[in-house]
Structures are given as C-alpha cells and as structure tokens.
PLY file of the C-alpha trace (Angstrom):
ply
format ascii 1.0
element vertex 128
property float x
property float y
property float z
element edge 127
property int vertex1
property int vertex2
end_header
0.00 0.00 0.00
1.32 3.14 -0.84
2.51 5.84 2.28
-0.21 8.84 1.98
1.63 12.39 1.84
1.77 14.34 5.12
2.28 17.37 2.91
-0.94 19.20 2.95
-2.58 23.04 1.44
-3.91 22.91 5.03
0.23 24.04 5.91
-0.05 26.76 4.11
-3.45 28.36 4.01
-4.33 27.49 7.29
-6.86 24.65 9.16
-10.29 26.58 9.01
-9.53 27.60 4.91
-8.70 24.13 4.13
-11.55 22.78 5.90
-14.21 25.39 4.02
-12.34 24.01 1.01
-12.64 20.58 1.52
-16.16 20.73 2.52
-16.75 22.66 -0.36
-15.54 19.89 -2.72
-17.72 16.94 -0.74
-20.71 18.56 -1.88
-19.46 20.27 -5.22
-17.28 17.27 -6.80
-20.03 14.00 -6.87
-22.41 16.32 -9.62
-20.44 18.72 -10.20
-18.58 19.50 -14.05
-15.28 19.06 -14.51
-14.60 22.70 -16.29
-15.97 24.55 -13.30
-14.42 22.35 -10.68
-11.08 22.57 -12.13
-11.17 26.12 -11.97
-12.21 25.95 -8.51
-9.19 23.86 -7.57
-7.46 26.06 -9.48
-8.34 28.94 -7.35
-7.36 26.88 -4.49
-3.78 26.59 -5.78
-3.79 30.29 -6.59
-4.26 31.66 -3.27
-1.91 29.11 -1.76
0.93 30.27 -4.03
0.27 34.09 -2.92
-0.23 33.15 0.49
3.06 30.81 0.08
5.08 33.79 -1.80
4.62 35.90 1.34
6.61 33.51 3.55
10.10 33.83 4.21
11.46 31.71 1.87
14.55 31.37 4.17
12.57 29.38 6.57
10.98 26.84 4.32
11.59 23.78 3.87
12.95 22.31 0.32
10.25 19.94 0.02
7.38 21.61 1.67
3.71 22.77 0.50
4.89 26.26 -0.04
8.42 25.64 -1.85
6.69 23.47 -4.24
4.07 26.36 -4.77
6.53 29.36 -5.20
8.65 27.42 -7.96
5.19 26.55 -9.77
6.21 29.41 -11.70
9.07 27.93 -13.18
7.09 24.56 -14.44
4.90 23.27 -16.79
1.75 21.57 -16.15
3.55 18.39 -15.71
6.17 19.48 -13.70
3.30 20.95 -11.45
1.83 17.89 -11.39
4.76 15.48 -10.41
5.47 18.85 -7.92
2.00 18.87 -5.74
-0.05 15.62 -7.11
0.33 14.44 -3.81
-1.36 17.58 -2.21
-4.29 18.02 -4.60
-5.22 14.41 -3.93
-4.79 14.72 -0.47
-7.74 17.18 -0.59
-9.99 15.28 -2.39
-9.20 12.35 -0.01
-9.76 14.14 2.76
-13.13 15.44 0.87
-13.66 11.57 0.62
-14.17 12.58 -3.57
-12.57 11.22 -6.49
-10.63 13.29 -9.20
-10.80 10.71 -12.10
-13.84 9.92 -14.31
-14.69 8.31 -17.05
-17.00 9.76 -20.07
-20.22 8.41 -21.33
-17.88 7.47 -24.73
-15.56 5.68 -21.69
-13.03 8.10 -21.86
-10.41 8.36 -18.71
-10.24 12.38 -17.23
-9.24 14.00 -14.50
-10.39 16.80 -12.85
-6.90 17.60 -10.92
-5.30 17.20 -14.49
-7.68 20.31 -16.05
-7.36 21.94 -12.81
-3.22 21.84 -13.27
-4.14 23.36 -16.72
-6.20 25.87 -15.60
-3.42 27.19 -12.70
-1.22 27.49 -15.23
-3.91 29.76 -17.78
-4.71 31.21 -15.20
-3.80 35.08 -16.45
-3.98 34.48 -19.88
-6.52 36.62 -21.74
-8.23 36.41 -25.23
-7.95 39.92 -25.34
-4.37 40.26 -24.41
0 1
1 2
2 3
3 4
4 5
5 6
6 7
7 8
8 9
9 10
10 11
11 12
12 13
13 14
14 15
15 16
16 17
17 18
18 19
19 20
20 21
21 22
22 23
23 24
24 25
25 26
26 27
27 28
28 29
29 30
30 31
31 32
32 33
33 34
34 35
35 36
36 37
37 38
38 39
39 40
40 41
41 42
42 43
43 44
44 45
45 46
46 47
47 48
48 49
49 50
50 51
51 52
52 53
53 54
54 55
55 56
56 57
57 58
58 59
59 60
60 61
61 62
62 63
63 64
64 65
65 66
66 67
67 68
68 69
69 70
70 71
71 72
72 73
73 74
74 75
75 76
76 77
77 78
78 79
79 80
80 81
81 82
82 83
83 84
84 85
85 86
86 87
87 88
88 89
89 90
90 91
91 92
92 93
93 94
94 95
95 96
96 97
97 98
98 99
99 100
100 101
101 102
102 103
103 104
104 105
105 106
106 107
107 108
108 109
109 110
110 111
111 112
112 113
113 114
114 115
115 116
116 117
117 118
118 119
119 120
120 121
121 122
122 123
123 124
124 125
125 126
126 127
C-alpha cells in the first residue's frame, strides 16, 4: 500500500480555509462539471501560491507545500503535477471525492489534471 503524503494546502493556508475548502468539494465534486471544478481547484492553488510567496522563503523547507508552490512558476503543467499531485489528492481524499472519471464514450479524465491546466492559464486573456 502506498505511504499517503503528510504534505498538505492545510500548511499553508491554514486549518479553518482548508476545511471550508474541503467541505466545499464533498458537496461540489459528486455532480459537479469538470470545467468549473477545475477552476475551482485552481483557485485553491492560486491563493496558496500568494499566500506561500509571502513567507520567508529562508525558513521553508525544500520539500514543503509552499516551496513546491513558489517554484510553480518555473514549471509546466507536468512538472506541477509530479510537484504537488500528492497535495491536490490529499484534498480530495480528505473530501472523501474522487478526481478521475470516465466519459459516457468511456473516456479516462481528471479533474486535478484540467485543474493543473487551468493554474497554469490562469492570467492568460483572449484579449491580451
């Protein structure tokens, strides 16, 4: 069985946040869409990287929440992914939710994979 992650957004954005969050995506995830709820997670990730980027960097850890979330600049959506996998299914665990679906056609998604996506498109504009 694999060892679940002790790394957790609940380090960095704090225990009552995470827990709105979390309770948010038991109710939200089971009928919700996968294009809104990625943007929600999304969101999530977003405010943990500008809560993270006003830490002291100096007193992080190299492999903690926040350090992962302050270099998300510097990666792609699949370096993001490898990066804080473990943390974005931690929080649907905890939600007791799952992240992968399947399509009427069959089709394998995954909402934490469009959610990665969306971090990263995050301030791009059509109109730019």
């Amino acid at each position: 069985m694999p060892s679940k992650s002790k790394r957790s957004l609940q380090d960095v954005v704090g225990k009552e946040t995470y827990t709105v969050w979390v309770d948010m995506l038991r109710e939200l995830v089971p009928d919700g869409r996968t294009h809104r709820l990625s943007v929600v997670i999304a969101g999530m990730l977003q405010y943990a990287t500008a809560v993270a980027e006003k830490l002291d960097e100096d007193e992080l850890e190299e492999d903690s929440v926040a350090s992962s979330l302050i270099n998300a600049n510097e990666m792609d959506p699949d370096q993001l992914k490898r990066e804080l996998h473990d943390v974005v299914k931690k929080v649907f665990r905890d939600a007791d939710v799952a992240f992968d679906r399947v399509s009427k056609r069959g089709d394998q998604y995954s909402i934490a994979d469009e959610a990665y996506n969306e971090y990263f498109s995050w301030y791009d504009y059509p109109w730019d």
